[in-house]
GUDONU-750966 format. One line per 10 residues: number of its first residue (from 1); for each residue x, y, z of N, C-alpha, C. Coordinates in steps of 0.05 Angstrom, whole numbers. Each point is the difference from the previous one (the first is absolute). Layout:
N
NUM) X:Y:Z:X:Y:Z:X:Y:Z  ... .
! end
This chain:
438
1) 2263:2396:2379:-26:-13:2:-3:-21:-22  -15:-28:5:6:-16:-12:-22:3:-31  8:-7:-23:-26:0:-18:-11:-12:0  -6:-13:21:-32:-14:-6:-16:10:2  5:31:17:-24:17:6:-2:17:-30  19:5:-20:-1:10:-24:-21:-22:-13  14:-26:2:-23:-9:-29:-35:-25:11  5:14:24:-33:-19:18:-18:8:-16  -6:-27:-9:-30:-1:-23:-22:7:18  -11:31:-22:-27:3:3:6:25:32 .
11) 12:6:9:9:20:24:-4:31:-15  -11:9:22:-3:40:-8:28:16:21  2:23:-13:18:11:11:-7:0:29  -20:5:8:5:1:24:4:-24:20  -13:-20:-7:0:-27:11:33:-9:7  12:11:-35:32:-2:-5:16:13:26  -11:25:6:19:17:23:-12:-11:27  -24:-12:6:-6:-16:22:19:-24:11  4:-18:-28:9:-26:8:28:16:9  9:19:-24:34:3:5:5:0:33 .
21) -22:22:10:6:6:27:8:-21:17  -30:-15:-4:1:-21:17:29:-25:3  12:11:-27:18:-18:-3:24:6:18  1:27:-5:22:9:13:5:-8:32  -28:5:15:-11:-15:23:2:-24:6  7:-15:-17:-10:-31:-1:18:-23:21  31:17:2:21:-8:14:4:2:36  -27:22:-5:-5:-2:36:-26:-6:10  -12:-10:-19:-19:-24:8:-8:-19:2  5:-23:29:5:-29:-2:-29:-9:-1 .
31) 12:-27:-18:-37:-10:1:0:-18:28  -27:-7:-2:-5:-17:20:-14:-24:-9  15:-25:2:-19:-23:6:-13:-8:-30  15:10:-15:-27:-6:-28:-21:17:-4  -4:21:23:-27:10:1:-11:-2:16  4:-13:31:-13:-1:14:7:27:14  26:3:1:2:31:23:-15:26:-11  7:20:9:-13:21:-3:5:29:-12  31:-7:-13:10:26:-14:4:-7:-25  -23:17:-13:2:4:-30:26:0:-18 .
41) 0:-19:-14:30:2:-18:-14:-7:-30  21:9:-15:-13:1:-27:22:-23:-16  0:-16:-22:23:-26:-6:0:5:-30  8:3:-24:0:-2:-17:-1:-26:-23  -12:1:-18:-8:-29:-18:14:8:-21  14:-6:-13:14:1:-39:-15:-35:-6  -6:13:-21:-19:-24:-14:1:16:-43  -11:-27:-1:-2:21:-36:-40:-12:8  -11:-16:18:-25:-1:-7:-29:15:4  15:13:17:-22:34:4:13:24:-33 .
51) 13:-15:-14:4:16:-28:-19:-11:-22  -5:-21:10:-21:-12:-24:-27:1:9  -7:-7:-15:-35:11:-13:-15:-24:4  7:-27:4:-1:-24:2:-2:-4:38  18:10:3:1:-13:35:6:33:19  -4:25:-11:-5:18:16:-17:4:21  -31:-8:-15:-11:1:18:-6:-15:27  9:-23:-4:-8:-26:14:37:7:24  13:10:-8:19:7:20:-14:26:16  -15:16:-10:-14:27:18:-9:-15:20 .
61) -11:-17:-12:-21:-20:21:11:-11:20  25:-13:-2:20:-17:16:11:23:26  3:22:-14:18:28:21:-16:4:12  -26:7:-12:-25:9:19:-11:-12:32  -1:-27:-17:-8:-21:26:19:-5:12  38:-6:-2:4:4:11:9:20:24  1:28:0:-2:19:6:-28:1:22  -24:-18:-4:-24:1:13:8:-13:19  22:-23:1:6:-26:18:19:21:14  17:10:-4:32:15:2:-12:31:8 .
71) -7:19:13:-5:13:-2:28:28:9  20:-14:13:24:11:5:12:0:-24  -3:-16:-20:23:-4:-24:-16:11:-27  11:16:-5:-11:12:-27:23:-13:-26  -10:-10:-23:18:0:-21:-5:16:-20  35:2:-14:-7:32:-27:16:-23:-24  -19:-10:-8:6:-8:-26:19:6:-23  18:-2:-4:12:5:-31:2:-20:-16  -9:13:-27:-14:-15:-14:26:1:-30  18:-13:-14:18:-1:-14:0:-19:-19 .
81) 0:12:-26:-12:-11:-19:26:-37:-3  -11:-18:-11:21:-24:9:17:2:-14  5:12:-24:23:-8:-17:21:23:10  -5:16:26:22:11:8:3:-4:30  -17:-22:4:-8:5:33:24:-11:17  16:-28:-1:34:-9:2:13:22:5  6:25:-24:28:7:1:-12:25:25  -35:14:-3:2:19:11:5:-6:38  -8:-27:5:-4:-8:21:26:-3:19  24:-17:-24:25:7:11:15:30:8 .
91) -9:12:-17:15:36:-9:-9:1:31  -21:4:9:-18:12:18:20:-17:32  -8:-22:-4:14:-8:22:28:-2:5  13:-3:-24:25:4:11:21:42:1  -23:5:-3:2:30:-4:-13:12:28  -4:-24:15:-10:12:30:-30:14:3  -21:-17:-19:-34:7:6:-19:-26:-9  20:-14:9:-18:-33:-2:-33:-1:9  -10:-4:-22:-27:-13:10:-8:-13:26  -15:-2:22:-3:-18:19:-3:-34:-2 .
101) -29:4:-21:-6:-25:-11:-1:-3:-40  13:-17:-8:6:-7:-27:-16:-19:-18  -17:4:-16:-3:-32:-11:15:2:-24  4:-18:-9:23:-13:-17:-12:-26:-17  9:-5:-22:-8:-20:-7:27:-20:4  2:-33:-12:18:-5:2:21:0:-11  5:17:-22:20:3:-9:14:20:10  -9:29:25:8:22:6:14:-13:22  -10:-18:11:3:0:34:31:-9:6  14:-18:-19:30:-9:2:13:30:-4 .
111) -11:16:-11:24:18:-4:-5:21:31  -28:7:4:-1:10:28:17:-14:28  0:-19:-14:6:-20:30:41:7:2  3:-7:-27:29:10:-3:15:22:7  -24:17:-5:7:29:6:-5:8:31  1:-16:17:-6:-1:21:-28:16:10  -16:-3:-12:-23:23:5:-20:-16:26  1:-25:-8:-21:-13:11:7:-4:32  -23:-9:12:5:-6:33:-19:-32:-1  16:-26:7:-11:-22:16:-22:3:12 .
121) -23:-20:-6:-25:8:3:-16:-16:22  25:-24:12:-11:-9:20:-13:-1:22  16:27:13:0:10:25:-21:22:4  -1:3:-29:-30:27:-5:-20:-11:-1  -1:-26:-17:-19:-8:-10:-15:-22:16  21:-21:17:-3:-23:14:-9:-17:-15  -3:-20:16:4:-36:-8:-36:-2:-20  -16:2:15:-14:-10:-10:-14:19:-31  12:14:3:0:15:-40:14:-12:-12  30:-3:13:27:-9:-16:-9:-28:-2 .
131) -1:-22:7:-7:-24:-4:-26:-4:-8  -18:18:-11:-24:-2:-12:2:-1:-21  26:16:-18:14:6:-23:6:-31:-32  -19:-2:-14:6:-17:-14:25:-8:-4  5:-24:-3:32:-12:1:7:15:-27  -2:0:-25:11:3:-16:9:31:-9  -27:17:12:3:25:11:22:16:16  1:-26:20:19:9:17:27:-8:3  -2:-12:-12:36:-10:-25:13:18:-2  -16:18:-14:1:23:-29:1:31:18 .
141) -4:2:32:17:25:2:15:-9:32  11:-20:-3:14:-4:22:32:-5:-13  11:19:20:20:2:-16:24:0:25  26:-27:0:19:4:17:-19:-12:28  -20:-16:3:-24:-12:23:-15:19:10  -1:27:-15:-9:17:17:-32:13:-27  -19:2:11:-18:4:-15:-4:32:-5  -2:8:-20:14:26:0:-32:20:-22  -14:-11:-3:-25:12:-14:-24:-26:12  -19:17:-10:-24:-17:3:-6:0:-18 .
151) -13:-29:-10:-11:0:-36:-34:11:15  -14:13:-11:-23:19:-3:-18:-30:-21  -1:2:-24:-18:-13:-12:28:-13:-32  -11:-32:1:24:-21:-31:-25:16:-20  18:7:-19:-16:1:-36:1:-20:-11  -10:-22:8:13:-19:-26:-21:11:-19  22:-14:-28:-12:10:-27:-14:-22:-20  -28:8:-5:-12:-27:-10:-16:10:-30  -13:-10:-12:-13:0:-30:-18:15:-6  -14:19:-9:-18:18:-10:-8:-12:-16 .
161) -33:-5:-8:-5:4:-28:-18:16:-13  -17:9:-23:-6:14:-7:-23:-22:-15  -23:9:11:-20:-24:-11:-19:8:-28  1:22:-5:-8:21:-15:22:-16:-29  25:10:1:13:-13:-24:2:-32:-3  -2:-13:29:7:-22:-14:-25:-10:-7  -23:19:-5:-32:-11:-13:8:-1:-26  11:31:-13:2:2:-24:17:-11:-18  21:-14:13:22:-8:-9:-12:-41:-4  -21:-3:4:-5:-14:0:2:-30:30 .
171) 7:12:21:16:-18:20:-30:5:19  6:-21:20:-26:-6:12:14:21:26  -23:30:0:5:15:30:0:-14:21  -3:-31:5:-1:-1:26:20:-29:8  26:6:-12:15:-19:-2:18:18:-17  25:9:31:25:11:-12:19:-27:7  25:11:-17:22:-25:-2:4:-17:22  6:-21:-4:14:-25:22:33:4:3  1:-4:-28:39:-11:-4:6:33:-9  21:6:-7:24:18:-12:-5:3:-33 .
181) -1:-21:-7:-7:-10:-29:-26:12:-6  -26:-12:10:-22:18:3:-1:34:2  20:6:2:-7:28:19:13:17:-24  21:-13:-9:14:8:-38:-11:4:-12  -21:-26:-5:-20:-8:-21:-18:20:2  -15:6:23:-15:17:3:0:28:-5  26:10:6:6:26:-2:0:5:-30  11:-15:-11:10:0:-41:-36:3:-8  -13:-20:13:-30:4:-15:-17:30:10  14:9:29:-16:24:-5:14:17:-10 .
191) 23:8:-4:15:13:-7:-8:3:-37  -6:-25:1:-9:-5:-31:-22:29:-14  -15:8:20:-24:9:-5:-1:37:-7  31:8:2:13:20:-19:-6:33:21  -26:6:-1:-4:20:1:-31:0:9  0:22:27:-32:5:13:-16:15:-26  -20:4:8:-21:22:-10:13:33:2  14:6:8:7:14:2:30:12:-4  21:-23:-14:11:-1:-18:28:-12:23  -8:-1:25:26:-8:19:12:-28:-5 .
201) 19:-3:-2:7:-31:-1:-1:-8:26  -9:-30:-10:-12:-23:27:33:-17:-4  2:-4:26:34:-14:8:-18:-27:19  18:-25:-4:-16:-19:10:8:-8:31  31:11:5:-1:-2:26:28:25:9  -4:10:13:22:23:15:17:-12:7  33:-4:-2:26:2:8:10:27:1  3:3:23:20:19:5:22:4:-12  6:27:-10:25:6:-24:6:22:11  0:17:12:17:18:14:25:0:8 .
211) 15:15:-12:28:-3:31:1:15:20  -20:-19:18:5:9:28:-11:-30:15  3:11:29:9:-27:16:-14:-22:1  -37:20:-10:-18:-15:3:-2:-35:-23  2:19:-24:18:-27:-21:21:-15:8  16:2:12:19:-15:12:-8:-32:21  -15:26:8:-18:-20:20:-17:-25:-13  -12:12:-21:-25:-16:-10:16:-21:-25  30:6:-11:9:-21:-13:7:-15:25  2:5:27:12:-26:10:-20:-12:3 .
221) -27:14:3:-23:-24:5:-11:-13:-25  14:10:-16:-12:-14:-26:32:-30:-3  14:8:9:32:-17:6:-14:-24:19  -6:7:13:-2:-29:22:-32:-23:-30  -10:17:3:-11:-24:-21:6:-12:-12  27:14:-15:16:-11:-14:23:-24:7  -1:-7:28:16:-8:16:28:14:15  6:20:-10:16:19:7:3:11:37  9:9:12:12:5:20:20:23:-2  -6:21:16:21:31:0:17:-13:21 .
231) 10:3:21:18:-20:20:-9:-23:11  25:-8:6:-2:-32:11:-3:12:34  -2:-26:17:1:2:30:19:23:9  22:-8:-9:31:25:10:-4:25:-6  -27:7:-22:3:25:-4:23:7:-24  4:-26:-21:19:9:-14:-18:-3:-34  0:23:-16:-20:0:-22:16:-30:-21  -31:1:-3:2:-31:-8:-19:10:-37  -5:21:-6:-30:6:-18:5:-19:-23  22:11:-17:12:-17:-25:9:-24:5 .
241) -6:-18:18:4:-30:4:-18:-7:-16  -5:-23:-13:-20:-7:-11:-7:3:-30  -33:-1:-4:-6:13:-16:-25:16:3  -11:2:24:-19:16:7:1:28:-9  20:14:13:12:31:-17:-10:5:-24  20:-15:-13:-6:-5:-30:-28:0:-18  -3:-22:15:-34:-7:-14:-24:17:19  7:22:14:-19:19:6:11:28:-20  22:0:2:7:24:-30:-15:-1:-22  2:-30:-9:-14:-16:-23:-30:17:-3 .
251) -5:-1:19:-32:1:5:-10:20:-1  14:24:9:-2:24:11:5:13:-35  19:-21:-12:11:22:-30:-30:-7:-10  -9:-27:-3:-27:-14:-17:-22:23:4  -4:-1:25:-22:20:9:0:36:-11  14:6:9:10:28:-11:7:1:-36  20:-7:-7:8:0:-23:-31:-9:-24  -8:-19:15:-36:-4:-13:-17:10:3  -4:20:14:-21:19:7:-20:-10:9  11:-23:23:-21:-12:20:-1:16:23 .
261) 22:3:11:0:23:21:17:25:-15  -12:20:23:8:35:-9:33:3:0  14:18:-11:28:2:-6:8:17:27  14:6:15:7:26:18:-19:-5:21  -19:-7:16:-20:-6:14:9:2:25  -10:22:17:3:-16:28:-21:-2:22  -1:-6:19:-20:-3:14:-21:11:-5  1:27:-5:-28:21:7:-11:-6:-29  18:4:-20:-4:-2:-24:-21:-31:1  1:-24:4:-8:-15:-3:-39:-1:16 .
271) 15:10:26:-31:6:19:-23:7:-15  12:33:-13:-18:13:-19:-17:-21:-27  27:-9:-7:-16:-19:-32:-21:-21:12  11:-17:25:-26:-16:5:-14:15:7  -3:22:13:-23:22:14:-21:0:-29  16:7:-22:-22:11:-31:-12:-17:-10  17:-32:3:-11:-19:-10:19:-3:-30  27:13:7:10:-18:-28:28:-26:11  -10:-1:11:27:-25:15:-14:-26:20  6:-21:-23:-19:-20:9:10:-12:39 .
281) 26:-3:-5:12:-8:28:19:19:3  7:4:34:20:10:7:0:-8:34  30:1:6:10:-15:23:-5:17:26  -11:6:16:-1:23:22:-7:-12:27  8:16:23:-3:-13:24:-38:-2:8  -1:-1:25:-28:10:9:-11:32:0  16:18:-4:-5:21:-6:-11:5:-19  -6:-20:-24:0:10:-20:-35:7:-7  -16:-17:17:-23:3:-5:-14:33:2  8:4:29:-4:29:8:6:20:-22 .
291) 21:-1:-20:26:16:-20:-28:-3:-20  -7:-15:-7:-16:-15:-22:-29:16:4  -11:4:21:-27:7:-1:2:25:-3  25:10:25:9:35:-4:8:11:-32  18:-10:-11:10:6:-29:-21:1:-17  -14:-28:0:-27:-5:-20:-18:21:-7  -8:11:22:-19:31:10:-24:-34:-2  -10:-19:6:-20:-11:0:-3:-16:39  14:2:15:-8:-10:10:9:-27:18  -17:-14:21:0:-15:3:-19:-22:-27 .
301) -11:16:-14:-14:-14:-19:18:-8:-23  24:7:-2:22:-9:-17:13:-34:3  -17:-4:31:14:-31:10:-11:-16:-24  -25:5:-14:-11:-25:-14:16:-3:-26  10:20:-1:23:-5:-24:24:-10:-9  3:-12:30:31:-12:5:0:-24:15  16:-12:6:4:-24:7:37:5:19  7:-18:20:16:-5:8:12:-23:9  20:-21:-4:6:-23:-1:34:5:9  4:-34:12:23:-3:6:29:3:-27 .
311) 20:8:4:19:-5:-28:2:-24:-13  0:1:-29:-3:-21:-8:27:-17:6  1:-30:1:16:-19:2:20:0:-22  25:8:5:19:-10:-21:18:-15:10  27:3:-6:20:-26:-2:2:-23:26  0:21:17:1:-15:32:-13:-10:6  -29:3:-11:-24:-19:7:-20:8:21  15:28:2:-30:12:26:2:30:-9  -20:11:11:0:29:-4:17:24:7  16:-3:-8:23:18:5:-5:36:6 .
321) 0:14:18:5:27:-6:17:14:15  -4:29:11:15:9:32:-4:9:4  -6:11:36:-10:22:9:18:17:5  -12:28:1:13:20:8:-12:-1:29  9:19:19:-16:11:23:5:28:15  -21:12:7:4:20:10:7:3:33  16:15:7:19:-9:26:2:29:17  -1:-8:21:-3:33:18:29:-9:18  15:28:-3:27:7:10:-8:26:16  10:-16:35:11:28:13:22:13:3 .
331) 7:25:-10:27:10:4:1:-2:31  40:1:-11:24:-13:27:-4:32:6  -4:19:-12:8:27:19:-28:13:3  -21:-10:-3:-23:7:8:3:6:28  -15:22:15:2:15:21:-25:-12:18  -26:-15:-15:-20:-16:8:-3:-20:-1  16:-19:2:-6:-33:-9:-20:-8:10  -2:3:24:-28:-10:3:-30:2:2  -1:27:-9:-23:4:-9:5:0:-37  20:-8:-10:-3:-13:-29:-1:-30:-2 .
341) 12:-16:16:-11:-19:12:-36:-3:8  -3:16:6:-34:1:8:-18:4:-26  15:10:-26:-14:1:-26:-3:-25:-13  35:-7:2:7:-24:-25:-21:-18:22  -13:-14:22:-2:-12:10:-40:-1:-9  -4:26:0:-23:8:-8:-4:-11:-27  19:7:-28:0:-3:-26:-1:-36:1  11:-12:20:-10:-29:-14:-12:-11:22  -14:15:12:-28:-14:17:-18:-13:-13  -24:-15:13:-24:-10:-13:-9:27:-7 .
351) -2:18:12:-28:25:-2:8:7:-28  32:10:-5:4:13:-23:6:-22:-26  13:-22:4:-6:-14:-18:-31:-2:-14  -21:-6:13:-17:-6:-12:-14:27:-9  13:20:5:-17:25:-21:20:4:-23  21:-6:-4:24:-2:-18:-13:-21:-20  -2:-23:16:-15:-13:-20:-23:-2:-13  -24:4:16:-19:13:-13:0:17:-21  16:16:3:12:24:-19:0:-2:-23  34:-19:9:10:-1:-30:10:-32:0 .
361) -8:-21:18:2:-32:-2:33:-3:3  9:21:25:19:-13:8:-2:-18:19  29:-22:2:-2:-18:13:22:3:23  4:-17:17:13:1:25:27:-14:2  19:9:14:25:-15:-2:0:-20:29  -20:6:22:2:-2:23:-27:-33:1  18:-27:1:-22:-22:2:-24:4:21  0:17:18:-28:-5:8:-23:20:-7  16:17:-23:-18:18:-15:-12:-12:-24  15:-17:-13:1:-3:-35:-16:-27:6 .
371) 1:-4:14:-24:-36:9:-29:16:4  -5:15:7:-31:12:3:-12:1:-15  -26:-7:-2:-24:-1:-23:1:18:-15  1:29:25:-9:26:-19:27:5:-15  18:-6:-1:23:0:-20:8:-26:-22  -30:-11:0:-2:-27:-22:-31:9:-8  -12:18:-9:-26:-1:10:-7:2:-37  13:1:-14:-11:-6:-30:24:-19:-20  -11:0:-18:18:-18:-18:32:11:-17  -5:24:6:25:19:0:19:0:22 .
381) -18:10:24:27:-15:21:11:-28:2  -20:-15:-17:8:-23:7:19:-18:-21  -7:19:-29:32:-5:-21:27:11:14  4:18:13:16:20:2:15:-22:35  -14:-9:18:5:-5:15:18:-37:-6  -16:-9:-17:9:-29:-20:29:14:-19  -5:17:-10:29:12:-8:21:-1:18  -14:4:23:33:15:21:18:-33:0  -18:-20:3:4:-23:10:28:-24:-26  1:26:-25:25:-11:-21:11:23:-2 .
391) 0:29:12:9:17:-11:34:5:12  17:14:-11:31:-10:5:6:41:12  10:1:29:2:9:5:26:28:-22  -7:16:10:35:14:-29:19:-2:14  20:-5:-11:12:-2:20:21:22:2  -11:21:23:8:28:-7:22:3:34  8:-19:6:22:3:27:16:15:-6  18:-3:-29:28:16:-5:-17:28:-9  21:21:6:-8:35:-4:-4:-1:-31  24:-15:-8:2:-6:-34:-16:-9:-17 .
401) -25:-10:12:-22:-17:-22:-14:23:-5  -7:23:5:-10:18:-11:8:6:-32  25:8:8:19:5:-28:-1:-23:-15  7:-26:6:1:-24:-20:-28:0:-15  -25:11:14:-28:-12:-11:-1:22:-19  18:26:3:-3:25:-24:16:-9:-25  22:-4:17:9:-13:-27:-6:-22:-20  -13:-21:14:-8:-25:-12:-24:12:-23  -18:23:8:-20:8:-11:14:16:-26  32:-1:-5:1:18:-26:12:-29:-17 .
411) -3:-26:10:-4:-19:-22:-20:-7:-14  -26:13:4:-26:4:-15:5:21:-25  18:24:14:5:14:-24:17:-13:-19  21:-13:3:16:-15:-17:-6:-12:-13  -24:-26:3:-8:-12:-10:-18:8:-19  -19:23:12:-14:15:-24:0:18:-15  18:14:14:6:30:-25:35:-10:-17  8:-15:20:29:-3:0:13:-33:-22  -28:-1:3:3:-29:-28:22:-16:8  4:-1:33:20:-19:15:-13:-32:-8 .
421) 6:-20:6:-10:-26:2:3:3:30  -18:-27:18:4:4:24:30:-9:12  15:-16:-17:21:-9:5:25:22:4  1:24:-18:9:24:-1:-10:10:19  -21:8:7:-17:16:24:11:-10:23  7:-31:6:10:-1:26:34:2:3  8:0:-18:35:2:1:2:29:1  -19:17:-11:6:33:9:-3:0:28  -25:-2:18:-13:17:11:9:-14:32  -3:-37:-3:4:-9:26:34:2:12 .
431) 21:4:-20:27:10:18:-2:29:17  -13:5:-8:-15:30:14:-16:-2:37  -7:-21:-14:-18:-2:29:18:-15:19  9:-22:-14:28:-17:24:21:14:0  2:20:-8:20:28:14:-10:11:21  -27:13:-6:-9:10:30:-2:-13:28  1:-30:-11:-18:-19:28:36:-7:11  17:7:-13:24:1:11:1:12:28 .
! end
């Protein structure tokens, strides 16, 4: 029996010996139609976002209603925390208890797709979803001409600020940075300001310092500002061309090593400090607002305290960042395709988009969704949506960019615990990575 039914967030034993049953059942029951026929089948979801505290509920909401639409198709959620959710998802499927339906972000989905897990979404999905699909979106999981995930909702990643410090720090709250330069400057002067009332040190802007993928990720978006590029067209790594690399190491040692940003930092870690109010900026998708009011314990009344703006302008001359995106995969040995087909189809409808977004201000990968008012309807969707329009897709096609973006994230350690220069940092770390893309 597969463990998903061991580790389903928030499940009671008995619920646990319900689904198992049903599972066991699950192979002689065909769906119908998406939902339109008449024999109850049950489809399974692996997700890590019914694990968080942030987007749990607003997924209850999504199963519920659909389930109200669907009344033949019941879904059983498993919920897997993300920093194990990849390896458990493979174990499972290639161990013969594949999920029905998958979301994935884009860094998971090359290695699912490799692993043969996935099923072509054409023929499930049809023309007018599939060609609804943002071009740049749909770049990014078509793989060999064949479209092999659905992108769900782009993260691009844009500017936080914290209007509270940059009062005290002397900077005008209502005017965060333009350029790159500004955004330095800025961080050094709040950073300047030592220590809260309460003895916490104030950091002027969050870089990610972790080794894990998520840092990886966020030096390459801090790389393209730099002018930098992870592969060329062919797909052949290109990072240490240049001097972008370099002069984002540079940056990353200044920041850290100066106690502008936090040492070891990663994502969550950062959420929290802007949540308290000791971290003047930090880089986060559209999620982050929702993270922000939840963490804060204040609220939607926490918005007056912050500010959100496009990335500031550095070398290239426009606002450089990248999105991630979240992506729904039907397994190839799923026993229901089409009534998991009838979910993923549900998950990026108008109906559920716009309570997703409401929610938590997600946005749409699908152009005749992400053009609608009610998904432009404040000045937040409408930085975030102006983001998408410079943001640089990852470019996560090869199974291997996972690993390269982990590894790239232990040249932060080098540089700062490891008293590397960045020039040393890249003669260790990048023969490493053009080994793998071998």
């Amino acid at each position: 029996m597969s463990i998903w039914k061991k580790i389903a967030t928030g499940m009671t034993v008995a619920s646990l010996a319900s689904t198992m049953a049903a599972c066991s059942l699950g192979g002689l029951l065909p769906a119908k139609d998406s939902g339109t026929g008449t024999t109850s089948v049950e489809i399974t979801f692996a997700n890590w976002i019914s694990a968080e505290d942030a987007t749990k509920e607003v997924y209850s909401e999504l199963i519920a209603d659909f389930e109200q639409k669907h009344p033949n198709i019941k879904v059983k959620p498993f919920g897997v925390p993300f920093n194990r959710f990849k390896n458990e998802v493979l174990a499972n499927s290639t161990g013969g208890n594949p999920p029905d339906v998958i979301i994935a972000n884009q860094n998971f989905s090359a290695a699912f797709v490799g692993s043969k897990m996935a099923e072509p979404l054409e023929g499930l999905l049809g023309p007018d979803i599939i060609n609804d699909i943002v071009d740049r979106s749909k770049a990014g999981v078509t793989y060999a001409g064949k479209v092999m995930a659905m992108p769900l909702s782009p993260h691009p990643y844009a500017l936080f600020w914290n209007k509270t410090l940059f009062k005290k720090a002397g900077l005008d709250p209502e005017k965060p940075p333009k350029t790159w330069d500004e955004m330095i400057a800025m961080a050094k002067q709040i950073a300047a300001l030592g220590k809260d009332d309460k003895g916490n040190s104030i950091y002027g802007i969050g870089e990610s310092s972790a080794t894990d993928l998520f840092t990886g990720n966020m030096l390459l978006r801090t790389a393209l500002s730099y002018g930098a590029n992870f592969v060329d067209d062919k797909g052949n790594v290109v990072y240490d061309q240049g001097t972008g690399l370099k002069d984002s190491l540079a940056y990353m040692k200044d920041m850290i090593n100066n106690r502008v940003s936090p040492k070891g930092a990663d994502a969550k870690d950062l959420r929290g400090m802007f949540a308290n109010g000791t971290l003047g900026m930090v880089v986060d998708d559209e999620f982050g607002r929702t993270v922000f009011r939840t963490t804060s314990g204040k609220g939607a009344s926490f918005d007056r305290e912050w500010g959100v703006t496009l990335m500031p302008i550095g070398k290239t001359g426009r606002s450089e960042t990248v999105f991630t995106e979240h992506q729904l995969i039907i397994s190839h040995e799923s026993k229901h395709k089409e009534a998991a087909a009838g979910f993923v189809k549900y998950l990026v409808s108008k109906d559920a988009m716009l309570i997703y977004h409401q929610t938590n201000g997600m946005m749409s990968a699908r152009k005749s969704i992400a053009t609608l008012p009610e998904m432009n309807e404040d000045d937040y969707a409408k930085v975030f949506n102006e983001q998408m329009k410079t943001a640089s897709l990852l470019p996560a096609a090869n199974p291997k960019f996972e690993n390269a973006m982990k590894e790239s994230a232990d040249m932060i350690v080098l540089i700062t615990d490891g008293g590397k220069s960045p020039e040393e940092t890249i003669a260790t770390v990048m023969p490493k990575i053009k080994e793998m893309y071998k």
